[in-house]
N, C-alpha and C positions, 0 to 999 in steps of 0.2 A: 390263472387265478389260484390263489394258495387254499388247500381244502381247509387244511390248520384252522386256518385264520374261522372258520364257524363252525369249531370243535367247541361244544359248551362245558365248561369245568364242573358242570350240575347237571345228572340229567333230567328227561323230566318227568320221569318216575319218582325220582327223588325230591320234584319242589314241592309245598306246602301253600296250600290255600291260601289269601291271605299278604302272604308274607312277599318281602321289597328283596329288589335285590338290583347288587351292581350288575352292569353288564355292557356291551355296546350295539347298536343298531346304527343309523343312521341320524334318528332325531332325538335320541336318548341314550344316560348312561343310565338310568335309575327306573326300574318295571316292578307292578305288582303283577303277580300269578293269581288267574281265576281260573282256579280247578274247572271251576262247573264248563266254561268256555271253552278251556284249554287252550288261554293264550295269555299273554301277559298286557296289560296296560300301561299307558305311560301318560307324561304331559306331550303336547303340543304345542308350540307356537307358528302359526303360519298368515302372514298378511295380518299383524296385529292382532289375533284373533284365537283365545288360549283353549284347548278341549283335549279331554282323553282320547289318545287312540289306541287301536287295538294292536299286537305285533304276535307272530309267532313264533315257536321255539324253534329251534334251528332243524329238532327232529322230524316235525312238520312241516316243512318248506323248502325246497329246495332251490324256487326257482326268482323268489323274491326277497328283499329285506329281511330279516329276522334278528330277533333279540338273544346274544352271545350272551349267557350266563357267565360271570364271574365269580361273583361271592354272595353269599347273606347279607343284609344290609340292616344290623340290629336296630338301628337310631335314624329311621328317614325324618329328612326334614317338615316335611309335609306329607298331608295324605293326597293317594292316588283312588281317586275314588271308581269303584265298578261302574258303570252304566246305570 
């Protein structure tokens, strides 16, 4: 497996409450960051059936899924709403 590949180009000292961002996971390109959590949010869809889930950062996990930070994401389309 390539380590690279969930090297995040943001760390997460560096993300911002709040705020979207590109990245990749598995069921997402597009995660809000909730400091308070410390994890980011995304949409879902599974069996017709749409809800946030939660993902973490890649500095947090090592042994599951996690959400590869890219970029800032100035202009989401939609909100990702917390919990």
């Amino acid at each position: 497996m390539n380590a690279d590949r969930y090297q995040p180009k943001i760390a997460k000292q560096d993300l911002v409450h709040g705020a979207y961002y590109e990245g990749r996971c598995r069921n997402a390109t597009v995660a809000r960051w909730n400091a308070e959590r410390e994890c980011f949010v995304h949409w879902r869809t599974k069996f017709g059936q749409r809800f946030t889930e939660e993902i973490r950062h890649p500095e947090d996990d090592q042994h599951y899924d996690v959400f590869v930070v890219e970029r800032v994401l100035d202009n989401p389309t939609e909100e990702i709403p917390f919990r």
